[in-house]
N, C-alpha and C positions, 0 to 999 in steps of 0.2 A: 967892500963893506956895504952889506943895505942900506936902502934910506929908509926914511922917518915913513914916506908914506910908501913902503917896500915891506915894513914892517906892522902898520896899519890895517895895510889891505889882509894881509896871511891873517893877523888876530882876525879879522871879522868874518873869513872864510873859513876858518877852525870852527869859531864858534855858529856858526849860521851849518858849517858841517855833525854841530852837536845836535842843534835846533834838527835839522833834517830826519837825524837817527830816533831823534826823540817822537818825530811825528811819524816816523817809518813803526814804532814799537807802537803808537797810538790805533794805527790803521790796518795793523795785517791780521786784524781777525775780523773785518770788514767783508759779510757774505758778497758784496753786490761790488766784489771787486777793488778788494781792501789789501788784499797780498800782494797784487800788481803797484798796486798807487805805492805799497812799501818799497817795492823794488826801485821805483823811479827815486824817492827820496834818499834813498841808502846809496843808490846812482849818483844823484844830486852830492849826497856828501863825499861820495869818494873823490867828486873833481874837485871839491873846495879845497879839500886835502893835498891831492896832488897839484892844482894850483898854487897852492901855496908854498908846497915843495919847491916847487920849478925856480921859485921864486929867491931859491938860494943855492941853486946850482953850480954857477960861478961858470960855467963852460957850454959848448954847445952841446957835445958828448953827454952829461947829464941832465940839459934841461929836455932834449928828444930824448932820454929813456925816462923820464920824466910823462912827458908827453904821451910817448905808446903806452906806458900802464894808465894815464890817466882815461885814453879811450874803454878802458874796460866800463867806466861809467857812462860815458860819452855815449858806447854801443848800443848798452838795454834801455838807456831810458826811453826813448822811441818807442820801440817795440812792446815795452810795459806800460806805459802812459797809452797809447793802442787799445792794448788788452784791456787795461782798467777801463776806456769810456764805454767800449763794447760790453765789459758786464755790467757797469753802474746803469747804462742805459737801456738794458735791457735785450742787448743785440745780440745774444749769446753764439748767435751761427758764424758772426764773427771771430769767435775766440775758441773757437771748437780746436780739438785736439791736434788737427792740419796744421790750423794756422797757428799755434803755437810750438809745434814741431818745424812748420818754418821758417819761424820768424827768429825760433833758437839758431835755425843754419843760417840765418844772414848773419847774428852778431859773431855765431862763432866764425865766419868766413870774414869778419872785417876783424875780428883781433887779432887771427892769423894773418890776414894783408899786410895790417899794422904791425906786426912783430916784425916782420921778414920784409920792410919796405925796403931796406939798402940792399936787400938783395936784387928785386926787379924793377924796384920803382913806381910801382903802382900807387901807393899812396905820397909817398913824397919822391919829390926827382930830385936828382942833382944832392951836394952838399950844403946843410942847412948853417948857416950865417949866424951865429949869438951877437947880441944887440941892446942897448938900454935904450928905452923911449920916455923920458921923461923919469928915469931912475930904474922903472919899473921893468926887470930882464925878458926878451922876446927870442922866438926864433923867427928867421927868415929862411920861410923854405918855400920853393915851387911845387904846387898840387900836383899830383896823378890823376889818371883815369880814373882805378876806383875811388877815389877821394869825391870826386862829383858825382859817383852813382851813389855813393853812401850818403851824401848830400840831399841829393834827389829822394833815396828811399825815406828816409827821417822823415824829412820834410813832409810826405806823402804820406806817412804813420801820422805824426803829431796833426794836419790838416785835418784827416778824416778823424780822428779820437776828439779832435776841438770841434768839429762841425757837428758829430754825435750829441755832445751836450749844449751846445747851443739849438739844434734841432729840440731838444727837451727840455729847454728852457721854455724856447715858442710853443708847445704844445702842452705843456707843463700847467699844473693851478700854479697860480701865485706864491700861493702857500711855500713852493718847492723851485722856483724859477730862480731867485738869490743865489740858490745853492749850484744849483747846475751852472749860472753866470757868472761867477766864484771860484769856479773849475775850472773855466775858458778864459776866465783874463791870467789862473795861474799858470795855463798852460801857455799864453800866449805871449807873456812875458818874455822869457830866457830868448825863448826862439826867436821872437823879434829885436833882440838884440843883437842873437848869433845872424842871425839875415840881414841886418847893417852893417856888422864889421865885413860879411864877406863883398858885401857892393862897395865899401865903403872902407878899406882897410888903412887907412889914411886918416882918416877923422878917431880911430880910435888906436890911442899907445899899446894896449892888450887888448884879448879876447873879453869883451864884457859877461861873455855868458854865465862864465863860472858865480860872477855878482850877481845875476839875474836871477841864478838857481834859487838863493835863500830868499827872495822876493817872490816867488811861485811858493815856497814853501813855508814864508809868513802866512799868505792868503791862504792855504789848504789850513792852517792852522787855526785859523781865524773861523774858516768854515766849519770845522772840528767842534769849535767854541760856540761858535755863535749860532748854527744852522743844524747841530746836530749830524753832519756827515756820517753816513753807515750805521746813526741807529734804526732808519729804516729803509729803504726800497722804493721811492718814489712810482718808477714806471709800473713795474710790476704791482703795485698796491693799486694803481689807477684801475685797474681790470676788472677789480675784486671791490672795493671798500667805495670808490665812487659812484657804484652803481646801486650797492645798499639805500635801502628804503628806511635805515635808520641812522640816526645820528654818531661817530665815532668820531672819538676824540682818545688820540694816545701820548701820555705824558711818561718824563723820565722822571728818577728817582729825583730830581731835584725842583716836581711839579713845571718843567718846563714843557711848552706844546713841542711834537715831535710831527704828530700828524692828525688832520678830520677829513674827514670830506666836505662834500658839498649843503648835505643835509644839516652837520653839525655848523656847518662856517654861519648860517640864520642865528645858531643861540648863542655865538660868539661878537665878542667889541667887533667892529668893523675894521679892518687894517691887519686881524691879529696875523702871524707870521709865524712858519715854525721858528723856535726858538724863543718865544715870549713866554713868560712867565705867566702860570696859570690865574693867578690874582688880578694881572693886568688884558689878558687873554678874554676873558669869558664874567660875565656879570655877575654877582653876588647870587642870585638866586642860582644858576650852575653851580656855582662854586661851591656853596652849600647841598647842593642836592651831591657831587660828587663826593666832599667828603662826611657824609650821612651815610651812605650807602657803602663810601670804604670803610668807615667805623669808626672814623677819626674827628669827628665831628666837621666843620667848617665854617667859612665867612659866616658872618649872616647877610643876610639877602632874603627876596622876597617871594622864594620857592617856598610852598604849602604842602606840608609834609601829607598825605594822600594815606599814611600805612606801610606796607613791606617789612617784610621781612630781612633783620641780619642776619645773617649763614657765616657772616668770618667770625672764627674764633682763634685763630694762629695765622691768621694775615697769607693764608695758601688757599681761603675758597672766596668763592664769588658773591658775593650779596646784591640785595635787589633792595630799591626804593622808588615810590612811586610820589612826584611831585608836578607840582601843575606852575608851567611859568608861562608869563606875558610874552609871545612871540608876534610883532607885525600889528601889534594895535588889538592880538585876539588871544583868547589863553587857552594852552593846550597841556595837556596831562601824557606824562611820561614815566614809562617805566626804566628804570636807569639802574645797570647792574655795571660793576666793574670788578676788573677783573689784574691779578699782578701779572706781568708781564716777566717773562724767564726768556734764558738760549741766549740770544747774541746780544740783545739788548741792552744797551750798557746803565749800571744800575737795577734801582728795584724800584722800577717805571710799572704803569698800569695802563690798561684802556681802559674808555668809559662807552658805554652804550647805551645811546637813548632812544631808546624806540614810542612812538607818539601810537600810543593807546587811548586820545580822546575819545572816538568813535566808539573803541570796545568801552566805555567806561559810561559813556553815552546811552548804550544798548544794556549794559545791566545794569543800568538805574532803571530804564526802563521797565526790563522785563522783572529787578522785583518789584516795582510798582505794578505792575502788573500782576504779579504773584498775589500780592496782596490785597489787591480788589477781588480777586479769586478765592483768596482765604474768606474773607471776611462776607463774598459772597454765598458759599458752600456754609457758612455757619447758619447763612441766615433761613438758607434753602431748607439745610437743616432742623433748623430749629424751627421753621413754619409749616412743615412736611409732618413730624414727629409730634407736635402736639395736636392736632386735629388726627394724623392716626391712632395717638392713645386714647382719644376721647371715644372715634368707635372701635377702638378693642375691648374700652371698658364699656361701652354699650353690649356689644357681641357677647361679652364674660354674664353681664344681667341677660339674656336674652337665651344664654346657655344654660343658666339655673332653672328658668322657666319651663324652658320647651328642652327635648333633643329633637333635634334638626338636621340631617344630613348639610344643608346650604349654611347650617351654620361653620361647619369643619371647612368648609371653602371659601367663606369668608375668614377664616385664621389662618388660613393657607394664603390667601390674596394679602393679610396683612404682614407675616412673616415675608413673602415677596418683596412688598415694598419696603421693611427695615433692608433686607441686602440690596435694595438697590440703594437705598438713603448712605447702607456705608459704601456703596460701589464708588457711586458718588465722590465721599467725600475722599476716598483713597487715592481718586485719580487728581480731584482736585489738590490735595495738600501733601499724602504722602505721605508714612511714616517711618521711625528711626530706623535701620538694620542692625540688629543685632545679633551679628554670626556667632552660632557656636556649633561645637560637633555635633553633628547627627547624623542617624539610619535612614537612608533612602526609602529602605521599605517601610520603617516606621513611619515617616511623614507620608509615604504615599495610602497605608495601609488607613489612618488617622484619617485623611485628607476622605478617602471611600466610607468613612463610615459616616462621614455629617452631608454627603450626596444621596438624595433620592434617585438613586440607581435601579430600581425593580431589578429588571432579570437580567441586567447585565452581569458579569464577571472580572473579576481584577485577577491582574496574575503580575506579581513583582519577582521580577527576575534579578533582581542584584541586590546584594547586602554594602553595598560603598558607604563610607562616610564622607559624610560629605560637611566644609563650612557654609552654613546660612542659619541664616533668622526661621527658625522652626514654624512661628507665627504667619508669618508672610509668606513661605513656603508653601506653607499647607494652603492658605488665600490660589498662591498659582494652582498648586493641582486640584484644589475643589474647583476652580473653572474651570482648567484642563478636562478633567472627569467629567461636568455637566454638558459640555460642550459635546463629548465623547456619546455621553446618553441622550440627549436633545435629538443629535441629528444623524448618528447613527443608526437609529431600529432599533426595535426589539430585541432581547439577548447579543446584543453588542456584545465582544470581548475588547480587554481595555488589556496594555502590556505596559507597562512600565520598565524600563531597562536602563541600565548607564553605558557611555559612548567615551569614549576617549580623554573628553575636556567636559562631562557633564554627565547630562543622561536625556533618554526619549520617552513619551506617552503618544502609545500607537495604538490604533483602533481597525478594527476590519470593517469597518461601516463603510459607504459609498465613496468615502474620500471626498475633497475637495471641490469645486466648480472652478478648472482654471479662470475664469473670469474673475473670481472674487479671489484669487491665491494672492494677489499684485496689494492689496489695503485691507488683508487680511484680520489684521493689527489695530487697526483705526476705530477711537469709539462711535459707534452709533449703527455699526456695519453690522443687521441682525438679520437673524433667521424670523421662522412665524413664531407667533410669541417671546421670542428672547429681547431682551434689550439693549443688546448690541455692546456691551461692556465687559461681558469674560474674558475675552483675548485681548482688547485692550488693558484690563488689570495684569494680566501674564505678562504682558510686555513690560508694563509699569515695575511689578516686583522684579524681575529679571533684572531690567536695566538699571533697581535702586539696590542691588545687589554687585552692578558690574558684571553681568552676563549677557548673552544676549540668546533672543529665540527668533526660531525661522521655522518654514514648512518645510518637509524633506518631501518635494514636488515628485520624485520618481517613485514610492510609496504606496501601496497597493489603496490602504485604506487611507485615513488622516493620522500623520506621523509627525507630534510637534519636537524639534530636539533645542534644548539649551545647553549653551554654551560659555565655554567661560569658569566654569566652575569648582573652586578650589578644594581639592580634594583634603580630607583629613584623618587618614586614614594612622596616622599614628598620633592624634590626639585622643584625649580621655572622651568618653561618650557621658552628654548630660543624661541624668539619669529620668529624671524628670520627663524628656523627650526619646528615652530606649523602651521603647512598648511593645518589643516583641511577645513579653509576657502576656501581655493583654492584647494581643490581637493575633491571630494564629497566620502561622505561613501557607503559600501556595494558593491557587486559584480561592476567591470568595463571592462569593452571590449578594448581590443587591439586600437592600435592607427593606425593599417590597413595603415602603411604607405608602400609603394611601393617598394620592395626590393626583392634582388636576392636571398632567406633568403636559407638556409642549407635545404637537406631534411632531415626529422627524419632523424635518426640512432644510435648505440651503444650511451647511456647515460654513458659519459666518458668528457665528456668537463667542 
């Protein structure tokens, strides 16, 4: 008949064997070595199980067949507990295909020893003895050979899989060292108890170990709970996320910290630990800025909303907000997006990302403070340039009633100069709206030739593309282009307008360029003789307030300017307004030989 604590021990190894399966169904979809850790605990519970069998055997005959099935658990644990520290720790060369095709033929080579031991004796000698020690049923059998190499080998598995995580404990942030130290006293447990009974088999009535299993498997439970076990990757995130220059902070579906780094651990309480709750974790003003920018609102705290932009609208994309918090005695502005977190992840966990854009936020207050000293400069230039020229236009207009003057016409021509430089000016200073719509290539280049004092130059538009852009500011580019083209080209220049793959080109047969001046071609102030050094820097300007971009095509006979970039529109509707093939004829056209005091060639730099 059992006794009292015969039947005690078997309940708590039943259920410490439920506990096990329970934590085995917990962990086997754990990437970083979660199927293995199941194995050891499903191991774990088979002995509690057959433990507790033995334990009402009533004979020697059944408590050794007893025994040999219970090694089936006995056998993998080892070799799984192994496996698992090798992938949790990141040692994967350890657990490569080899060594799990090996370490299958040790267990399978000691269940077979074990099955077939009355046959050679290898694992037990002699006839085994049934016995009560304090109530509780034993066998007494004399060990084999292989009995002490399978002793050995375990022992040798469980030592290196425990040194593994205690190795990543010490190398470990703080953050994740619990967790890994959590792992080594689970492991260290059972077996320090199976390695006393065997020095020591006197001081204990049974094998303790079977009790020691669901004590490793409280503490992996505990880890599960408390530490977040296998919701993420410790080593392997060190690689990656500690070396980030931005702040990461990754939380589960129940706002608990899972993982930061080093950058983030500064905007967090001091002490925080994975597994702390996000409220107790990180100060009000984080708190607030993470759930701002989830969409969920947050604590309040003393983060300063900065702007950004929400983008979630069904809790699947990412949003941005930018907030400024008191870090170290100094306040630094962050753009902080977060993002939900999917795959293994247990939960509907998120990261957070805060990346410190002080400096960037720094530099454009600056530069529009700066913009606008420049606005409000070019108004004034403006405006004190413009009324002293209207004063002698309206002189010149009395002075043309009077008299005709040939110096008068060249003084209207010097004044009309200075308005296009007044708007050069102010185009480059301020800038204006783009507004794309469909248009004819040759139209704006055709348009563009007829407001140029071209004399005997020639235009020839070789493409009918439509193209998206601001008709206005287009036509601004090629009337430089073109001037440029007649300034320093010579006499009867021919001028080619074409389109190129992602754009179009204005080529000229004229002398081409001065390598010397090809390298800040672009740059304002860079002029030929009489030019003012600001055509090609306008080109540039509308280009790049377009989103294109222009260059020299340096291998080019003559000057060959090509842009790029440029959205073609070739099945939108053409404004009508800017379709002027009617009024303006196709194929080559001649200058408009209007009478002007025009530049001689020189240096192509305007």
């Amino acid at each position: 008949m059992p006794s009292a604590i015969t039947n005690a021990l078997a309940f708590l190894l039943v259920l410490a064997a439920v506990g096990s399966v329970a934590v085995a169904l917990r962990v086997r979809r754990g990437d970083n070595g979660g199927r293995w850790l199941a194995v050891v605990m499903v191991g774990a519970a088979w002995v509690g199980v057959l433990t507790a069998a033995g334990f009402y055997a009533g004979s020697a005959e059944r408590l050794l067949l007893a025994r040999k099935v219970r090694y089936a658990g006995y056998a993998v644990i080892p070799p799984a507990w192994f496996l698992f520290a090798a992938r949790f720790t990141d040692a994967d060369r350890l657990a490569g295909r080899r060594a799990v095709a090996a370490l299958a033929g040790f267990v399978a080579l000691t269940l077979a020893v074990v099955a077939t031991t009355h046959v050679h004796g290898l694992f037990y000698t002699g006839e085994a003895s049934y016995r009560l020690v304090d109530g509780v049923p034993d066998l007494s059998a004399t060990r084999g050979a292989y009995f002490d190499l399978y002793i050995g080998v375990t022992y040798v598995l469980i030592a290196v899989g425990t040194a593994l995580l205690l190795l990543q404990a010490v190398r470990t942030r703080r953050a994740f060292r619990r967790q890994a130290l959590t792992l080594a006293v689970a492991a260290l447990v059972p077996w320090t108890a199976n390695a006393a009974s065997l020095v020591w088999p006197t001081a204990f009535p049974f094998d303790p170990t079977p009790v020691a299993l669901p004590v490793s498997g409280a503490l992996i439970a505990t880890s599960l709970r408390r530490h977040r076990l296998f919701d993420t990757a410790p080593v392997a995130r060190d690689i990656v996320v500690d070396r980030l220059d931005d702040g990461v902070l990754v939380l589960d579906g129940d706002d608990r910290v899972l993982d930061f780094n080093p950058v983030m651990e500064a905007l967090l309480v001091a002490g925080t630990e994975v597994g702390d709750p996000l409220a107790d974790a990180a100060p009000p003003g984080v708190v607030r800025a993470i759930g701002d920018a989830t969409g969920d609102g947050g604590a309040n705290g003393d983060a300063t909303d900065n702007g950004g932009t929400d983008d979630s609208d069904d809790g699947d994309a990412s949003s941005d907000r930018g907030v400024t918090l008191a870090v170290g005695g100094d306040r630094r502005t962050y753009d902080v997006r977060v993002t939900p977190l999917s795959g293994r992840v247990a939960g509907a966990g998120r990261v957070a990302l805060f990346r410190d854009v002080t400096l960037r936020e720094r530099r454009e207050r600056e530069l529009a403070a700066r913009n606008e000293r420049l606005d409000r400069f070019a108004g004034v230039v403006s405006h004190d340039l413009r009324n002293p020229l209207n004063v002698a236009e309206g002189y010149r207009e009395l002075a043309a009633a009077d008299r005709d003057s040939p110096y008068l016409d060249r003084v209207a021509d010097a004044h009309e100069r200075m308005e296009t430089i007044i708007d050069d000016l102010l185009l480059l200073a301020r800038g204006d709206a783009v507004e794309p719509r469909s248009v004819r290539l040759s139209t704006l280049a055709r348009e563009a030739w007829e407001t140029v004092d071209t004399l005997e130059a020639t235009l020839s538009v070789e493409s009918d593309r439509r193209l998206r852009a601001d008709p206005t500011r287009t036509r601004r580019l090629f009337e430089n282009l073109f001037r440029n083209a007649v300034e320093h080209g010579g006499d009867g220049v021919r001028v080619e307008v074409g389109a190129t793959d992602d754009g179009f080109a204005v080529a000229d047969d004229g002398p081409g360029v001065d390598p010397a001046d090809a390298d800040d071609l672009f740059e304002a102030g860079r002029s030929g003789a009489g030019s003012t050094g600001l055509g090609l820097a306008i080109v540039r300007t509308v280009a790049e307030d377009h989103g294109w971009s222009v260059g020299l095509d340096r291998d080019a006979a003559g000057a060959r300017f090509v842009v790029s970039g440029v959205a073609d529109a070739a099945d939108a509707p053409v404004d009508a307004d800017t379709d002027a093939d009617d009024r303006v004829g196709r194929g080559d056209r001649p200058g408009t030989g209007r009478d002007s005091d025009r530049d001689p060639p020189g240096s192509r730099n305007d």
